[in-house]
ROVEX-499798 format. One record per residue (C-alpha): residue number from 1; residue in one letter; x, y, z. Coordinates in steps of 0.2 Angstrom, whole numbers, plus 2048, in hexadecimal, padded with zeros to 3 digits. Each point is the difference from the previous one (the first is absolute). Example, Ala and Ser with C-alpha at 12.3 -4.5 7.8 and 13.67 -1.06 7.14 Angstrom:
// ROVEX-499798
<atom vexlum="1" kefi="A" px="83E" py="7EA" pz="827"/>
<atom vexlum="2" kefi="S" px="806" py="811" pz="7FD"/>
// end
This chain:
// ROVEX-499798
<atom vexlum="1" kefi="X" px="E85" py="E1C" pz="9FC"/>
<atom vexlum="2" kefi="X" px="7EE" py="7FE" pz="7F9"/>
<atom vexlum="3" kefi="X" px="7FE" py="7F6" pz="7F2"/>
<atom vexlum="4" kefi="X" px="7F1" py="800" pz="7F1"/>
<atom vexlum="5" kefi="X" px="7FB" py="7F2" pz="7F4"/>
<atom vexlum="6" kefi="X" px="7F9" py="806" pz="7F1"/>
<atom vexlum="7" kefi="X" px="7FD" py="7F1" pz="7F2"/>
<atom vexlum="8" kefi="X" px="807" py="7F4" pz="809"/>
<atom vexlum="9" kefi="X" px="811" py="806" pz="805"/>
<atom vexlum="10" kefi="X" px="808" py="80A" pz="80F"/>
<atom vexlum="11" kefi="X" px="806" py="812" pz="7FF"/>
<atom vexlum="12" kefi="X" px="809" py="806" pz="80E"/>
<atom vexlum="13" kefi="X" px="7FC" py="811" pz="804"/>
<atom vexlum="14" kefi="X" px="80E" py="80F" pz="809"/>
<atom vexlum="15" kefi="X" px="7FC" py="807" pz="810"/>
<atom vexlum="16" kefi="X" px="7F1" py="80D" pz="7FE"/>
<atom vexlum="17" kefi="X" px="801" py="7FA" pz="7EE"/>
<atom vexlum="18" kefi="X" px="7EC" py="802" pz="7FA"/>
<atom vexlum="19" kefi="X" px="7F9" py="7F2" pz="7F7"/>
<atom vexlum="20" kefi="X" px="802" py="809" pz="7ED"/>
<atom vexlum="21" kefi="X" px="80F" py="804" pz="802"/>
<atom vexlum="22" kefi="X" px="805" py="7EF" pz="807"/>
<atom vexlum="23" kefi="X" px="7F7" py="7F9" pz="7F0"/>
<atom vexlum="24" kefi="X" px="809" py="80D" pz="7F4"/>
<atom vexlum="25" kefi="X" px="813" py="7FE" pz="806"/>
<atom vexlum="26" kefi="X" px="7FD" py="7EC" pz="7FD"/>
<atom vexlum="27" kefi="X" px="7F9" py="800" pz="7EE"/>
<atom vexlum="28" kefi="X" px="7ED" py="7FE" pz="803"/>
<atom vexlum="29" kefi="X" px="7F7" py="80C" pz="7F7"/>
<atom vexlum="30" kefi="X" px="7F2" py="809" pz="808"/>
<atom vexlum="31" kefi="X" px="7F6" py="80C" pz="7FC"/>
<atom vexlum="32" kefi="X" px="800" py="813" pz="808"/>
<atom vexlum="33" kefi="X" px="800" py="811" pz="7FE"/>
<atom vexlum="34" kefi="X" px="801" py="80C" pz="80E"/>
<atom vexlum="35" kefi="X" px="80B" py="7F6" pz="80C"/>
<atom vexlum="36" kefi="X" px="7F6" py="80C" pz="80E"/>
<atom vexlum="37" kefi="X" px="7F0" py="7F3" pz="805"/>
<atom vexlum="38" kefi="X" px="7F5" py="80C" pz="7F5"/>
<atom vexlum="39" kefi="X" px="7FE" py="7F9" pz="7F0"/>
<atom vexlum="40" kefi="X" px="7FB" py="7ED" pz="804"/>
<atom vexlum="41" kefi="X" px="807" py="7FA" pz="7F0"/>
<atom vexlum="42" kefi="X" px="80D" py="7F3" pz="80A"/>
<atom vexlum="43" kefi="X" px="7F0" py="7F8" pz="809"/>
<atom vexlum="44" kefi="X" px="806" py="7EE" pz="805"/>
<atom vexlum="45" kefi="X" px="7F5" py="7F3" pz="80A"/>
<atom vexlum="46" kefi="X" px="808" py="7F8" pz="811"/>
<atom vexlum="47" kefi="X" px="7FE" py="7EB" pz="7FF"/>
<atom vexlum="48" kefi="X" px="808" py="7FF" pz="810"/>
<atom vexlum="49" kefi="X" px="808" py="80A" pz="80C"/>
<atom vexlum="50" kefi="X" px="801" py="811" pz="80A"/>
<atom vexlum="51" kefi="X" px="7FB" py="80F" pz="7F7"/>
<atom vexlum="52" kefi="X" px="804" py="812" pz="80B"/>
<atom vexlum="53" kefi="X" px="7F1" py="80A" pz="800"/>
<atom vexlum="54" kefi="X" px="808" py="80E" pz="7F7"/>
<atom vexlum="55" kefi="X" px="800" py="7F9" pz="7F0"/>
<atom vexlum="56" kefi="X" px="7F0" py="7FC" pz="800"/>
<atom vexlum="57" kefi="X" px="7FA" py="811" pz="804"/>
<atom vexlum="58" kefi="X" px="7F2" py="809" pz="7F1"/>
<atom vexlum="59" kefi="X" px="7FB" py="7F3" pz="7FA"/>
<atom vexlum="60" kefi="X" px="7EF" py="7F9" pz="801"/>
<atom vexlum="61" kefi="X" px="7F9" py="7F3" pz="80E"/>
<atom vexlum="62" kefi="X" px="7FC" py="7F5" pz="7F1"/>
<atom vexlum="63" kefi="X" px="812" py="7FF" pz="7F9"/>
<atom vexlum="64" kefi="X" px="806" py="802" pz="812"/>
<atom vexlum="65" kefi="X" px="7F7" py="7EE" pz="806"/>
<atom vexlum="66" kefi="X" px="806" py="7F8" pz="7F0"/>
<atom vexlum="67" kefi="X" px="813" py="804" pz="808"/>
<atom vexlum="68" kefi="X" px="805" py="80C" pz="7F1"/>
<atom vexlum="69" kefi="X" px="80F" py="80B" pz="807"/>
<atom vexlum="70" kefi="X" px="809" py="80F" pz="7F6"/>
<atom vexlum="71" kefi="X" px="810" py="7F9" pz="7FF"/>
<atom vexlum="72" kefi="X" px="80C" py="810" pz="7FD"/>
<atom vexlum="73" kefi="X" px="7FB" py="805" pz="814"/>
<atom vexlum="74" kefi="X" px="800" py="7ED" pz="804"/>
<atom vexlum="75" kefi="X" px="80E" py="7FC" pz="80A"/>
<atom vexlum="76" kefi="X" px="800" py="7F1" pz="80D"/>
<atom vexlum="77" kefi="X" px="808" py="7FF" pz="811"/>
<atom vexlum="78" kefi="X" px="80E" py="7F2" pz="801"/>
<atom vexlum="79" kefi="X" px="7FD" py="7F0" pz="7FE"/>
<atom vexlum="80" kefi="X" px="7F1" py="800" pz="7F8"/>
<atom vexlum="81" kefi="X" px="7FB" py="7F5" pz="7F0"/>
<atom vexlum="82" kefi="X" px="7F5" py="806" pz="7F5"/>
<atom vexlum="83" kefi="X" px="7F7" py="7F7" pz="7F4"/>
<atom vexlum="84" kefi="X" px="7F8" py="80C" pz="7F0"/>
<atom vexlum="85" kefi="X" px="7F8" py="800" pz="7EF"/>
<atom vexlum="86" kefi="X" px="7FE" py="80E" pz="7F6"/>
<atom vexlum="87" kefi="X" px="7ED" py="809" pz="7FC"/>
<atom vexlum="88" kefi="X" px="7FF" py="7F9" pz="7EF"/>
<atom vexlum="89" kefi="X" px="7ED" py="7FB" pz="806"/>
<atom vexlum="90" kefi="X" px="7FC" py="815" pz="801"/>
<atom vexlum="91" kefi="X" px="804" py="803" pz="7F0"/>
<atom vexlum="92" kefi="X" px="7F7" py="801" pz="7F0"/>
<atom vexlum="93" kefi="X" px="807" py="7FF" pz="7EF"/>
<atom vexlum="94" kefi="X" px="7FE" py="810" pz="7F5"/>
<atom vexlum="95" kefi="X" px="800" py="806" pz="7EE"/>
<atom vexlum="96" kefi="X" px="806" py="811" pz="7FA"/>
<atom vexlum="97" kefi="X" px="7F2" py="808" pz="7F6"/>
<atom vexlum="98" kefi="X" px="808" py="810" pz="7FD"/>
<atom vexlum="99" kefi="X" px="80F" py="80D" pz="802"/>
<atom vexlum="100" kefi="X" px="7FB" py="813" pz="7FF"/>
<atom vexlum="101" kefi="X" px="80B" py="80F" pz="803"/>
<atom vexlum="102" kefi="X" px="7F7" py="80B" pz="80A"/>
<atom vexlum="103" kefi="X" px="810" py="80B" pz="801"/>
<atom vexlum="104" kefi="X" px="811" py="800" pz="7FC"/>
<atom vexlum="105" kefi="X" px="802" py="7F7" pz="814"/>
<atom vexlum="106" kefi="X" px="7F1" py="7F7" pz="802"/>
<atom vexlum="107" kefi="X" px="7FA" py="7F1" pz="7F6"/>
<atom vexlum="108" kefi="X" px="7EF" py="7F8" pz="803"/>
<atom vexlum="109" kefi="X" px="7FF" py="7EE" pz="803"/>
<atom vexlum="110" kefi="X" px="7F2" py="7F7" pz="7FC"/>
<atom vexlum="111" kefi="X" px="7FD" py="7EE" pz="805"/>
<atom vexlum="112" kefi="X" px="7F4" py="7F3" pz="7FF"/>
<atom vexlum="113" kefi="X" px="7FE" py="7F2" pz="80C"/>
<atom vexlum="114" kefi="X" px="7FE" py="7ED" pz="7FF"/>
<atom vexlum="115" kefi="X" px="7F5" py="7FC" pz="80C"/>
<atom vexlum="116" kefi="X" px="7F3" py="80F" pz="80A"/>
<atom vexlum="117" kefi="X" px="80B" py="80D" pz="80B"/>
<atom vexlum="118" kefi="X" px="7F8" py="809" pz="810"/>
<atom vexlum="119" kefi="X" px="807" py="810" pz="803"/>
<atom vexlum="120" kefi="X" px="7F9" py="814" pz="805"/>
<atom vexlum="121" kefi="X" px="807" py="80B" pz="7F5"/>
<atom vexlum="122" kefi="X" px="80F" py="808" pz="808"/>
<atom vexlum="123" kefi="X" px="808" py="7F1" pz="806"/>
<atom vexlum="124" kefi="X" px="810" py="7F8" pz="7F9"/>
<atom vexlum="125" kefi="X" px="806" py="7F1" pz="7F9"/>
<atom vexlum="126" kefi="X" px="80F" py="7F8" pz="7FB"/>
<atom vexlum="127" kefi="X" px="806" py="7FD" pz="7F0"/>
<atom vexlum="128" kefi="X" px="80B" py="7F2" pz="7FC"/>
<atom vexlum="129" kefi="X" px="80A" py="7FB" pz="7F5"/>
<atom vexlum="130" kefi="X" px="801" py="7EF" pz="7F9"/>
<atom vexlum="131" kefi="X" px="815" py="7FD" pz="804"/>
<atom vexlum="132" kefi="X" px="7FA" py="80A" pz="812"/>
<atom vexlum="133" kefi="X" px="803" py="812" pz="800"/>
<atom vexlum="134" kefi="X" px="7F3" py="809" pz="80A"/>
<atom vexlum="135" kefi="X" px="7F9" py="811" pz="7FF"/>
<atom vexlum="136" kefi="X" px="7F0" py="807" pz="80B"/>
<atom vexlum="137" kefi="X" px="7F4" py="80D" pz="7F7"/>
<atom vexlum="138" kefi="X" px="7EF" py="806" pz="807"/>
<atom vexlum="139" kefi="X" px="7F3" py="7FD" pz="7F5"/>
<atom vexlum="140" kefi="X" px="7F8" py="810" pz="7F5"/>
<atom vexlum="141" kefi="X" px="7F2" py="7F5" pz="7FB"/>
<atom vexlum="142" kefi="X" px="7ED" py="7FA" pz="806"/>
<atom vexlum="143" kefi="X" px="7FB" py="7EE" pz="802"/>
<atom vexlum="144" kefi="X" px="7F1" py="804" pz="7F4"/>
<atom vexlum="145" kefi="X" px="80C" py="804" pz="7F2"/>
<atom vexlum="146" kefi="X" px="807" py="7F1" pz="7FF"/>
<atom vexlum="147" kefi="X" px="812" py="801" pz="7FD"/>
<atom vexlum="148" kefi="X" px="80E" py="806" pz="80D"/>
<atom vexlum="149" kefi="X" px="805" py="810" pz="7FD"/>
<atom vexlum="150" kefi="X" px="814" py="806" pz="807"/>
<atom vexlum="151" kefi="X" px="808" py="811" pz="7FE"/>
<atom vexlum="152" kefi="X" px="812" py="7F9" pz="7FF"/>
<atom vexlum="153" kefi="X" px="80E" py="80F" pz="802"/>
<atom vexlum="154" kefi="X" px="80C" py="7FE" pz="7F2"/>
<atom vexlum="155" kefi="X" px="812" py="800" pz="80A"/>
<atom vexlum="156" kefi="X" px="810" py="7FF" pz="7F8"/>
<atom vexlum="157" kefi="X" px="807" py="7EE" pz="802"/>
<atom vexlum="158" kefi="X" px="7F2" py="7FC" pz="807"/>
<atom vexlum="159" kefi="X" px="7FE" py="7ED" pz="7FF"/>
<atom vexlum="160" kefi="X" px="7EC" py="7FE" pz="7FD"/>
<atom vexlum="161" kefi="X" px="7FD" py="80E" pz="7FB"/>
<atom vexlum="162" kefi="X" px="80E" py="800" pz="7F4"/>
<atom vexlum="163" kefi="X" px="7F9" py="7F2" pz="7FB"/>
<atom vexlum="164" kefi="X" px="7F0" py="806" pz="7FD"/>
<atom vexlum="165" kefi="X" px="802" py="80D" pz="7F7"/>
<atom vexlum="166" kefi="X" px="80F" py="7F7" pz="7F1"/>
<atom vexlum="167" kefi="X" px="7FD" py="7EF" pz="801"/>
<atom vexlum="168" kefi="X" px="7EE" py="7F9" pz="807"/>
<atom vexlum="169" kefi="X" px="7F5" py="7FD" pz="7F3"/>
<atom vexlum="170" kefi="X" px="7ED" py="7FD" pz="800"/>
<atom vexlum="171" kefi="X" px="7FB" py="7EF" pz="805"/>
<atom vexlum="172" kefi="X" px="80E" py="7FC" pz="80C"/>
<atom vexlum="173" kefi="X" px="7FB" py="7F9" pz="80E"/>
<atom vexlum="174" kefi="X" px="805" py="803" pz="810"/>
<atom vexlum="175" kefi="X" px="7FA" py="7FF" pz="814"/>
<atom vexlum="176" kefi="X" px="7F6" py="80A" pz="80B"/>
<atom vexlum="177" kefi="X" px="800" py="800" pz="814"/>
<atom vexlum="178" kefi="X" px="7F5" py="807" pz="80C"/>
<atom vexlum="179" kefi="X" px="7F6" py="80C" pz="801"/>
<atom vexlum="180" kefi="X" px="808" py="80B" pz="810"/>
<atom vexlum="181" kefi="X" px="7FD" py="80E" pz="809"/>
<atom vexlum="182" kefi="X" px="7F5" py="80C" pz="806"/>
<atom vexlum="183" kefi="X" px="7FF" py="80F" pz="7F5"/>
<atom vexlum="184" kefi="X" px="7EE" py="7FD" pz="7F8"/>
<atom vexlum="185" kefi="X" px="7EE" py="806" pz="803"/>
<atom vexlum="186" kefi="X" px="7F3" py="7FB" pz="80C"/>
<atom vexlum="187" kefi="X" px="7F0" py="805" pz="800"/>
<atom vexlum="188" kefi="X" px="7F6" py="80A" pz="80D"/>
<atom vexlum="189" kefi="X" px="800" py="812" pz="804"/>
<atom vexlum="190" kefi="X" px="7FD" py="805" pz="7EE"/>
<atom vexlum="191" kefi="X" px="7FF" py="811" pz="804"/>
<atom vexlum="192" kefi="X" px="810" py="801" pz="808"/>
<atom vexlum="193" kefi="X" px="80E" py="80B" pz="7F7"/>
<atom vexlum="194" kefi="X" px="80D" py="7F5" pz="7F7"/>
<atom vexlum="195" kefi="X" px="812" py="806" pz="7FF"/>
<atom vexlum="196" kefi="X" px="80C" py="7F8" pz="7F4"/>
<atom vexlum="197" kefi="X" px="812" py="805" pz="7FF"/>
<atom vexlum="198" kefi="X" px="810" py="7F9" pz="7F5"/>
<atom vexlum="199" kefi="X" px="80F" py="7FF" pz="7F6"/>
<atom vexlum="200" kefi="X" px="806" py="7F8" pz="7F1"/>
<atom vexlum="201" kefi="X" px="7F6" py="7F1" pz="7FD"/>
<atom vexlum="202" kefi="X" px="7F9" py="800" pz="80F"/>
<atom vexlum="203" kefi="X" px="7F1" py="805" pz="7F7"/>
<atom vexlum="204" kefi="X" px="7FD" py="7EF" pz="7FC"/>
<atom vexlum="205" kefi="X" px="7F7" py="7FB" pz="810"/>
<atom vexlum="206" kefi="X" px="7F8" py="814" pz="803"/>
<atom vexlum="207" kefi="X" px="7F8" py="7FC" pz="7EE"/>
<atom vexlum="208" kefi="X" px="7FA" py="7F0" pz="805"/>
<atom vexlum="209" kefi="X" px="7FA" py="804" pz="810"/>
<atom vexlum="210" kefi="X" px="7F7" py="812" pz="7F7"/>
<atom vexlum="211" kefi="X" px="7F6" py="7F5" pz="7F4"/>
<atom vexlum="212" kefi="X" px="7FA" py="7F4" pz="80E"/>
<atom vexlum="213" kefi="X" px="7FB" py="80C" pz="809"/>
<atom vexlum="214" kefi="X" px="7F7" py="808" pz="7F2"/>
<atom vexlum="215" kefi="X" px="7F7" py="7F2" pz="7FB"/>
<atom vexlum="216" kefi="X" px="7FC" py="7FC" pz="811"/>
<atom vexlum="217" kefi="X" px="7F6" py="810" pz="802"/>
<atom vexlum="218" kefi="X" px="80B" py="80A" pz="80C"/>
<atom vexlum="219" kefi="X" px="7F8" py="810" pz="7FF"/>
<atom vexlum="220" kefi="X" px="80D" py="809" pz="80A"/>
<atom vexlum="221" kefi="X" px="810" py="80D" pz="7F8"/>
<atom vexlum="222" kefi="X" px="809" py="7F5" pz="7FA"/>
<atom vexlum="223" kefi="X" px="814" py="809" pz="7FD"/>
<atom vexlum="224" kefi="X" px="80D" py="7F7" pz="7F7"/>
<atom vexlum="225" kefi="X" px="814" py="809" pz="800"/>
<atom vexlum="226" kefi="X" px="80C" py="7F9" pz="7F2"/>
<atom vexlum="227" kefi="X" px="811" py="808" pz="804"/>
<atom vexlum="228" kefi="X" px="80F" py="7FE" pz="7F7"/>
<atom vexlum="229" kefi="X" px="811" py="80A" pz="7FD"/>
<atom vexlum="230" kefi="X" px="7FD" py="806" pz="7EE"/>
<atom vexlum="231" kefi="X" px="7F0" py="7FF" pz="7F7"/>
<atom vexlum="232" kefi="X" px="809" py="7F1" pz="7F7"/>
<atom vexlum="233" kefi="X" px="7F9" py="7F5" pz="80E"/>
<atom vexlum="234" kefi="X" px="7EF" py="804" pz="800"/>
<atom vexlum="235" kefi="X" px="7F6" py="7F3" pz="7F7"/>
<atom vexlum="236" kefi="X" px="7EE" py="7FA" pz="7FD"/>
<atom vexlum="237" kefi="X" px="7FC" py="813" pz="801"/>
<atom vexlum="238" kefi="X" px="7F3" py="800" pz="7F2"/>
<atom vexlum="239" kefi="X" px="7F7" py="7F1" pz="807"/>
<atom vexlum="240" kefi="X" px="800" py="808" pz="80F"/>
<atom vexlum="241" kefi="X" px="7FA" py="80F" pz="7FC"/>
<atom vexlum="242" kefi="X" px="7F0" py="7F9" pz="7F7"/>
<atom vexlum="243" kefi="X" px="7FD" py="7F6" pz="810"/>
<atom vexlum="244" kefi="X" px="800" py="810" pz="809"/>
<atom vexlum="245" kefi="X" px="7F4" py="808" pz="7EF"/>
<atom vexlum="246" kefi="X" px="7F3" py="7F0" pz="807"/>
<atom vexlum="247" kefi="X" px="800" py="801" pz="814"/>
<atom vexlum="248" kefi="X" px="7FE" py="813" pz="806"/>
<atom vexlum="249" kefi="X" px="806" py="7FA" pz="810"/>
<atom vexlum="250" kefi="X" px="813" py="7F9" pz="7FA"/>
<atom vexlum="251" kefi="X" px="80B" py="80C" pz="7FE"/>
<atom vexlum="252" kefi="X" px="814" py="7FC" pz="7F8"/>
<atom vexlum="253" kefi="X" px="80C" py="80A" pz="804"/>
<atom vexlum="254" kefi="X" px="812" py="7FC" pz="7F6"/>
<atom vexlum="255" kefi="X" px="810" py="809" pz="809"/>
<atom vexlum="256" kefi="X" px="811" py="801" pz="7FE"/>
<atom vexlum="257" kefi="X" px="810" py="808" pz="807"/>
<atom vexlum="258" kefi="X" px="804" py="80A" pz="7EF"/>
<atom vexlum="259" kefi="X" px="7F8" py="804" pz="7F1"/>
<atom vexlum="260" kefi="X" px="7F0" py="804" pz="806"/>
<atom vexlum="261" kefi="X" px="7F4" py="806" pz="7F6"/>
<atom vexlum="262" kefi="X" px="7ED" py="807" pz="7FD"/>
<atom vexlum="263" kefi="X" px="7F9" py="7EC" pz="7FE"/>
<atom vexlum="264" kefi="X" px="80E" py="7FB" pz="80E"/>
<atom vexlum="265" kefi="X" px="805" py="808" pz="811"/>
<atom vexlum="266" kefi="X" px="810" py="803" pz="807"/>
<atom vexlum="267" kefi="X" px="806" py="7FC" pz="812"/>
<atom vexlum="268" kefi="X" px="803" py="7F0" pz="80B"/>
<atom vexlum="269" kefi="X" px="7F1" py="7F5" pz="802"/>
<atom vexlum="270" kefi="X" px="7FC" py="804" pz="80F"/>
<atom vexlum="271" kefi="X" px="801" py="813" pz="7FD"/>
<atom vexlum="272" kefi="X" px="7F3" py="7FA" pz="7F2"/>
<atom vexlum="273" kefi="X" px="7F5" py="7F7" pz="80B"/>
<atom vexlum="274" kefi="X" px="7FE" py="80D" pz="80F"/>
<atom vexlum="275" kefi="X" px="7FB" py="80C" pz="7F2"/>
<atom vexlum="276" kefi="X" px="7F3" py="7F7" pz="7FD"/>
<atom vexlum="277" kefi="X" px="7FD" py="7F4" pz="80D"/>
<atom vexlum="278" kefi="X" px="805" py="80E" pz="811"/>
<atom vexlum="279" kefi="X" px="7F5" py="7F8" pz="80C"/>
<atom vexlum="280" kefi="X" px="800" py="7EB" pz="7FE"/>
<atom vexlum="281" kefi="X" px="7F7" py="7FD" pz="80F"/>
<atom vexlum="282" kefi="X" px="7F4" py="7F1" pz="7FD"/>
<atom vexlum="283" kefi="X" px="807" py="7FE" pz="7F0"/>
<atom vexlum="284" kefi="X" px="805" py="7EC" pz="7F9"/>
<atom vexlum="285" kefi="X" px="812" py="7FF" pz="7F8"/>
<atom vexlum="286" kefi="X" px="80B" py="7F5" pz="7F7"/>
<atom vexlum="287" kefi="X" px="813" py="804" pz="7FC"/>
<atom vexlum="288" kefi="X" px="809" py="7F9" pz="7F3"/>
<atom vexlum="289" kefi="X" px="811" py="800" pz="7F9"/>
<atom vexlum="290" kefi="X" px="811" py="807" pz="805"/>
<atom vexlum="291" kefi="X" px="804" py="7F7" pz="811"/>
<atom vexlum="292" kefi="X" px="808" py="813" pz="808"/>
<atom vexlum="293" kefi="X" px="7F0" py="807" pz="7F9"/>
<atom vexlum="294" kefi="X" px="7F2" py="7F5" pz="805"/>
<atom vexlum="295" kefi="X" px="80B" py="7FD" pz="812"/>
<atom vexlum="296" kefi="X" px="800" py="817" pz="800"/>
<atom vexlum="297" kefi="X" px="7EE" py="800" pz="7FA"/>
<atom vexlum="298" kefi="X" px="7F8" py="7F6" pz="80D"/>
<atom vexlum="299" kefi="X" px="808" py="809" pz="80D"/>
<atom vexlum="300" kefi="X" px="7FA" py="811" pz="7FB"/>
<atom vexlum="301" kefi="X" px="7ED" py="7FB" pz="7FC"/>
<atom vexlum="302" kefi="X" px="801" py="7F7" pz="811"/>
<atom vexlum="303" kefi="X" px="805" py="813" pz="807"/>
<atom vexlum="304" kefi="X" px="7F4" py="808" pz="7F8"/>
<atom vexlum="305" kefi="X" px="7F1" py="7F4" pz="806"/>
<atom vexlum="306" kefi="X" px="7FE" py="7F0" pz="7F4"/>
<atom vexlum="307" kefi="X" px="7FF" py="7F3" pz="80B"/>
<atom vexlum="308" kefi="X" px="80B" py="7F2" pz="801"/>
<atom vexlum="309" kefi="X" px="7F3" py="7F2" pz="7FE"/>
<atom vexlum="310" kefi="X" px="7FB" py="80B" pz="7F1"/>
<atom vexlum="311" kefi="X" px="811" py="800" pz="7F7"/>
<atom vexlum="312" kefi="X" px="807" py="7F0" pz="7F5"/>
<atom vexlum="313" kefi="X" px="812" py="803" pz="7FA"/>
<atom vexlum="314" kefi="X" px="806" py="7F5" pz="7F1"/>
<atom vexlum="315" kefi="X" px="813" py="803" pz="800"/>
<atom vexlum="316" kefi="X" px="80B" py="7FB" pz="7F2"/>
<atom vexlum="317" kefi="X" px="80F" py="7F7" pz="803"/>
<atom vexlum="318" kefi="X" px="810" py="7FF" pz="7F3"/>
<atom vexlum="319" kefi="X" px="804" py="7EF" pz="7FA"/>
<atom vexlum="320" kefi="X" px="810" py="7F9" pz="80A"/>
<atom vexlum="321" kefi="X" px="80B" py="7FC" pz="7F2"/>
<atom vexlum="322" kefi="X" px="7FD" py="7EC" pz="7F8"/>
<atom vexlum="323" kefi="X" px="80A" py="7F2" pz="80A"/>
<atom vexlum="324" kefi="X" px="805" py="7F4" pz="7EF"/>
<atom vexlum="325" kefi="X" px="802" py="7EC" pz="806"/>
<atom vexlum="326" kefi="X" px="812" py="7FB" pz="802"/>
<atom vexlum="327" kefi="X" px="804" py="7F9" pz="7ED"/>
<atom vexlum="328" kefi="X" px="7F3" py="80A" pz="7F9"/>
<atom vexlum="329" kefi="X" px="804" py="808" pz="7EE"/>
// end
């Protein structure tokens, strides 16, 4: 059996039980989202004892030498004692400066920050709230604006983002980890075409990463694809469209599956995206959204010649349902 101490006290943990859930079954609230080592929300730090190397895997050297571990894929071999803290020191209190519906789905989060938060647009943070419950979003915004800007997805009995969108109010204060991932843009090769593909509101980080790459002088096609089921999930369109009105070379092409119509094309994304896009070779991509779609995506654009090197995939991960501490009302 392996054992963790976490504030002083022992917690005996099942065999091939991880760390979180270890945590969880016995009262201890800590934070986490995906359950799947994507999210990074329940980052803990290692005091003492042996970490296995695949919970420490994506996450970066700096984090990685400090002993932080993802502790929902952490589970110790017998025997060992580990010894941990939880990542209080990565995160950054935050205000909410404003709720705006940008559809009937999607809600835009804005947040400002306590203290100065590095991040490429693109990325994605974790937002926590203050009794724990974690939620990761990528962030719609750039550093120059200021505020962090989250498309949150309005889900029915949702926990933050039910929150969210009945009961936050401005002002509130909450908590922001990370920045994580690798969906942003780098400079170099600005004549390179850019391809940028999503669902739902995995238009957030394509948004970001459109802008930067705007401002940072890409002078290449740039092609962002919005798709959703019904033209009910199509949003920022307008903005979008006067982006498009500034740069002759972005080009924003909203899809969905039905209800097409002349301002939006019918068909699935990809069906879009050939039309449009038939021969990717050389091209630069980022793909965003709907796990089955950006997982089907990738593989289809790697056929057709977009080179692996060339292709960052941001998949979103549903929320494993919130483990309450034993007692907890």
């Amino acid at each position: 059996m392996a054992r963790v101490k976490h504030e002083s006290r022992w917690y005996p943990l099942e065999s091939e039980e991880s760390v979180l859930d270890g945590l969880l079954r016995q009262g201890v609230a800590v934070p986490s989202a995906c359950r799947a080592g994507a999210c990074q929300s329940c980052l803990m730090r290692a005091l003492s004892g042996e970490i296995p190397e695949a919970a420490r895997v994506g996450l970066k050297d700096t984090l990685r030498t400090q002993g932080y571990f993802l502790a929902c894929v952490c589970k110790p071999i017998v025997g060992t004692e580990l010894e941990v803290a939880g990542a209080d020191a990565l995160r950054v209190p935050a205000r909410l400066e404003s709720l705006t519906l940008l559809s009937e789905s999607v809600l835009r989060v804005c947040l400002s920050t306590a203290a100065p938060f590095d991040y490429r647009a693109g990325q994605y943070v974790s937002l926590l709230r203050e009794d724990g419950l974690a939620r990761s979003y990528s962030l719609a915004s750039l550093p120059r604006e200021g505020l962090l800007e989250l498309h949150v997805r309005l889900v029915p009995g949702g926990a933050m983002s039910g929150w969210l969108a009945s009961e936050a109010r401005i002002g509130d204060t909450l908590a922001v980890q990370g920045p994580a991932g690798n969906c942003f843009y780098v400079s170099g090769r600005p004549e390179q075409p850019l391809l940028l593909a999503g669902t739902g509101t995995g238009l957030a980080p394509l948004y970001g990463i459109a802008r930067d790459a705007l401002e940072s002088g890409h002078t290449g096609p740039i092609w962002l694809f919005h798709g959703a089921r019904t033209p009910e999930g199509l949003y920022l369109m307008d903005a979008l469209r006067e982006l498009a009105a500034r740069h002759s070379g972005f080009h924003y092409r909203p899809g969905v599956l039905t209800g097409g119509s002349r301002d939006v094309a019918e068909g699935a994304l990809d069906v879009l995206i050939r039309a449009e896009c038939p021969k990717p070779v050389g091209f630069r991509a980022w793909l965003c959204g709907d796990s089955g779609m950006v997982l089907s995506l990738r593989k289809k654009l790697f056929l057709s010649g977009l080179s692996l090197k060339d292709l960052h995939a941001d998949a979103f991960l549903p929320s494993a349902p919130r483990v309450e501490p034993v007692g907890a009302r």
